[in-house]
C-alpha positions in Angstrom: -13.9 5.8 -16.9 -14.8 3.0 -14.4 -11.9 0.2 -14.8 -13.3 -3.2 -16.0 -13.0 -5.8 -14.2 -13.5 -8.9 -16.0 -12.4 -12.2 -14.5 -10.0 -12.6 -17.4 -7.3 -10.5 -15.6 -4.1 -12.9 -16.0 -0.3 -12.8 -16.0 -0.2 -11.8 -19.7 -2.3 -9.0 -19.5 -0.1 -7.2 -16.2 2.8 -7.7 -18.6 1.2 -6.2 -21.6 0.0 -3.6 -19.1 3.8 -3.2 -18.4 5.0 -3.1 -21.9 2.3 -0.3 -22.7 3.9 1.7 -20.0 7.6 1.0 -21.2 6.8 1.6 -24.8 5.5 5.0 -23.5 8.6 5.9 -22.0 10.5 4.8 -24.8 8.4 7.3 -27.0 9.5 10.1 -24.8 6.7 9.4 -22.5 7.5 11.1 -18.9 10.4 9.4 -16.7 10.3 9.3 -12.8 12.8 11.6 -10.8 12.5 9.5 -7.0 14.3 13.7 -5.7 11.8 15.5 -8.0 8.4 14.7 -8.2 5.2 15.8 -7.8 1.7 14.2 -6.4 -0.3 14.6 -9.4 -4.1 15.3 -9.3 -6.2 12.2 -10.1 -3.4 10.0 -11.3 -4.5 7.7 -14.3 -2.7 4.5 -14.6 -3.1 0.7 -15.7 -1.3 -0.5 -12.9 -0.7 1.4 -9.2 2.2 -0.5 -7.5 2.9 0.0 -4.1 6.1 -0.4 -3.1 6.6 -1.6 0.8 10.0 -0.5 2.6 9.7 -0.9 6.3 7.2 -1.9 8.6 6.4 -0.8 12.2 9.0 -2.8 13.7 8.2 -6.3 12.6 11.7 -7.5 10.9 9.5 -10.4 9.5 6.1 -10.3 8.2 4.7 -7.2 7.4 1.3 -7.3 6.8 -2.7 -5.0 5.8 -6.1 -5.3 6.9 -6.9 -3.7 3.5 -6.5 -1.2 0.6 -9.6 0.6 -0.8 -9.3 2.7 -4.0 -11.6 5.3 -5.0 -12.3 6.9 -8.4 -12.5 10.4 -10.0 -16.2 10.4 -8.8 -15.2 9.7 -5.1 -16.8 5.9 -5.8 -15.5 3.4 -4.2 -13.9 1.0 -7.0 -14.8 -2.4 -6.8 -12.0 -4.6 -6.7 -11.2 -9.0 -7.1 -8.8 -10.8 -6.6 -8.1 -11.0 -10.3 -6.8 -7.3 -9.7 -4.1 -7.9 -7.0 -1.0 -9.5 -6.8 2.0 -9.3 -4.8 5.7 -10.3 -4.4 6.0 -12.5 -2.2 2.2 -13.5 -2.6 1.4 -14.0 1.1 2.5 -16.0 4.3 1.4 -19.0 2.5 5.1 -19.0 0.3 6.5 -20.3 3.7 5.8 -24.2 3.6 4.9 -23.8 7.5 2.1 -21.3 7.0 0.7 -22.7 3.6 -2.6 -23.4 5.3 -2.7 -20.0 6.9 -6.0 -17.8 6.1 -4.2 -14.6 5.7 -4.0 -14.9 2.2 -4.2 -11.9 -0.7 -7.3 -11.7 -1.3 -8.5 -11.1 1.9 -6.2 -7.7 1.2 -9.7 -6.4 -0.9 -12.4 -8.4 0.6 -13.9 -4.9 2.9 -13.4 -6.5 6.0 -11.1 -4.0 7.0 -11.7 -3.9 10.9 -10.4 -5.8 13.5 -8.1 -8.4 14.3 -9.7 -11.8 12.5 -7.3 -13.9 10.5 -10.0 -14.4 7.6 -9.7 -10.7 6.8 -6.1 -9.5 7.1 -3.1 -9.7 4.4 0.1 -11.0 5.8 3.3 -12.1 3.8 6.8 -12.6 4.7 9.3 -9.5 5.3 13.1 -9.1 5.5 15.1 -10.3 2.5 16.5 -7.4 2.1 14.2 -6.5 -0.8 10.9 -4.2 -0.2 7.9 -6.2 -0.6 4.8 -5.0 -3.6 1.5 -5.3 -4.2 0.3 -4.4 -7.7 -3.4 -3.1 -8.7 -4.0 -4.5 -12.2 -6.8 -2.7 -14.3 -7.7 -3.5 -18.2 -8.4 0.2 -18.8 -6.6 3.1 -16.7 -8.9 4.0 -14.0 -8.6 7.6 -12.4 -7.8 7.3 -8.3 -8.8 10.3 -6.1 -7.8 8.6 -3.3 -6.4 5.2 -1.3 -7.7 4.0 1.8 -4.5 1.8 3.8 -6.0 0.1 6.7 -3.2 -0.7 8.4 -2.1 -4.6 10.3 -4.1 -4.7 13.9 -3.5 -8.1 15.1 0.0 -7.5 15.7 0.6 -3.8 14.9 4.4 -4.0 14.6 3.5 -6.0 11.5 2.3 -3.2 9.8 3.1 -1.4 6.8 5.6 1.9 7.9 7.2 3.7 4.2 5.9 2.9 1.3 6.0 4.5 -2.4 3.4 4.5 -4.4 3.4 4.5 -8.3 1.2 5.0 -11.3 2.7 3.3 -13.9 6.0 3.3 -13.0 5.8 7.4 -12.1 6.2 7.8 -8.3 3.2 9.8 -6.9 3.7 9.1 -3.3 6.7 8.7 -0.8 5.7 8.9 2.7 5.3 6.3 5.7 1.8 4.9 7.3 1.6 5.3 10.8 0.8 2.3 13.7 -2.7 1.3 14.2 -4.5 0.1 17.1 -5.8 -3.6 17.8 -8.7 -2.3 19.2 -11.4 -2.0 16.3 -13.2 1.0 17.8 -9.4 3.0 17.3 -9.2 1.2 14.0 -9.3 3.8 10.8 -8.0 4.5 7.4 -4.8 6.2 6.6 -5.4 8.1 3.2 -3.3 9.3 0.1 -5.4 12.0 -1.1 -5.3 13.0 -4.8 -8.3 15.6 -5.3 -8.8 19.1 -3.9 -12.5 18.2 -3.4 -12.8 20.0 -0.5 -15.8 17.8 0.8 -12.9 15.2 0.5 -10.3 16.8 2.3 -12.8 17.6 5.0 -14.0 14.5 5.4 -10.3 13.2 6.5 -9.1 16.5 8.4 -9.0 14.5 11.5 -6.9 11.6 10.0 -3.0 11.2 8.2 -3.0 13.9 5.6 0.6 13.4 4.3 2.4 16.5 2.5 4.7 14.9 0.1 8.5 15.5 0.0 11.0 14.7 -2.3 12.9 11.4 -1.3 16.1 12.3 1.0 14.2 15.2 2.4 12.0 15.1 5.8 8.4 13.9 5.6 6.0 16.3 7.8 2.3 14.7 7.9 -0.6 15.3 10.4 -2.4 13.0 12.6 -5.5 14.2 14.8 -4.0 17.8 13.8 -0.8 17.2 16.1 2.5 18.0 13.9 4.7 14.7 13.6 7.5 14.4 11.6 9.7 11.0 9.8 13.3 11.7 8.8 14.4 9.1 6.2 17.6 6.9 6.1 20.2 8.8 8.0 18.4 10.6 10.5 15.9 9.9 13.5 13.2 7.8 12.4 15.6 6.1 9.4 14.5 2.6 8.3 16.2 -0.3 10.2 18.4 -2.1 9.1 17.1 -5.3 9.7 19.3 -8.7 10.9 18.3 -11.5 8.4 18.1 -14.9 10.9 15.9 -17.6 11.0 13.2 -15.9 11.0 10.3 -17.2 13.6 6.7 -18.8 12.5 4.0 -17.6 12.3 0.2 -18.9 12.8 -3.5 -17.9 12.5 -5.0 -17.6 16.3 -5.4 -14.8 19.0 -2.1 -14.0 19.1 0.0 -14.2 16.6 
């Protein structure tokens, strides 16, 4: 069923979206095992929460050119920004960037290539806390797939593990991989969730990420060359970041 995306999205409504899930689990609905879990087939879900761990090498800001979601149909699904939110918001938190254009919405706006300010998602990174971004629906919409266009204007910026979850069940654990600030090298990074084999085609030259149970390795594929991420502990573990002052930031070429 296509999600509905009336303007009337508020605060109330993601926490009666919450409560529905809880009361679920309460009932003897299904409860997430982060060292045994499995990525379903078209995961169905009020509320997809993405759950932001590391980034690139950025200690802090971590920031997206954009997420696209598609449905069981392989449509694109329309999104506003009455479906997104995100802890912290954006750069604009920080009283020195609270004019700065790299605000949330711009997160779902479709301008996902290149390196302008107007189009890219930036917030602050580094409290020791991972950073979210929630995708609120009114009715639970069916996902075959997400598009992550990952941070170009400053690529250490950009998003490096993440989790994914449907309803507070994990369905993906994994890490994004570097993008390039040129927009002709700029391309999706997808979480598939069909076996539509057009599908699968179709992004057989990009990250296709086989999923692992947290603690183990993480072995994905990128322009068919083997890499592999070895979480906390081993090569590749997420930093353990220094929490100083942490620098400014500004909209322009360079930063």
């Amino acid at each position: 069923m296509r999600a509905s995306l009336s303007s009337s999205i508020n605060n109330s409504q993601i926490r009666d979206a919450i409560a529905r899930v809880k009361a679920h689990n309460a009932a003897g609905g299904s409860h997430t095992d982060i060292m045994n879990y499995e990525t379903p087939l078209l995961p169905t879900a009020y509320v997809f929460k993405i759950e932001i761990l590391s980034t690139q090498g950025d200690p802090h800001y971590v920031g997206l050119n954009g997420i696209t979601l598609y449905d069981a149909n392989n449509e694109q699904i329309p999104l506003t920004a009455n479906n997104v939110q995100a802890v912290p918001r954006d750069v604009t938190v920080l009283v020195e960037c609270s004019k700065d254009p790299r605000t949330l919405p711009k997160l779902i706006d479709g301008w996902n290539r290149g390196t302008d300010d107007q189009h890219m998602w930036l917030a602050p990174f580094g409290s020791g806390k991972p950073n979210f971004i929630y995708l609120i629906f009114e009715e639970p919409v069916a996902v075959s797939r997400m598009e992550f266009w990952n941070y170009a204007k400053t690529p250490d910026r950009g998003v490096k593990d993440l989790m994914v979850w449907a309803d507070d069940i994990l369905i993906y654990n994994g890490s994004l991989q570097t993008t390039s600030a040129q927009m002709a090298q700029q391309y999706p990074q997808a979480l598939l969730f069909t076996n539509d084999q057009k599908v699968v085609g179709e992004y057989a030259q990009q990250s296709i990420a086989t999923h692992k149970p947290l603690g183990e390795d993480i072995v994905f594929y990128n322009d068919q060359h083997r890499l592999e991420h070895k979480t906390k502990g081993g090569k590749g573990a997420l930093p353990d970041y220094q929490l100083g002052a942490r620098p400014g930031t500004r909209s322009g070429p360079h930063d």
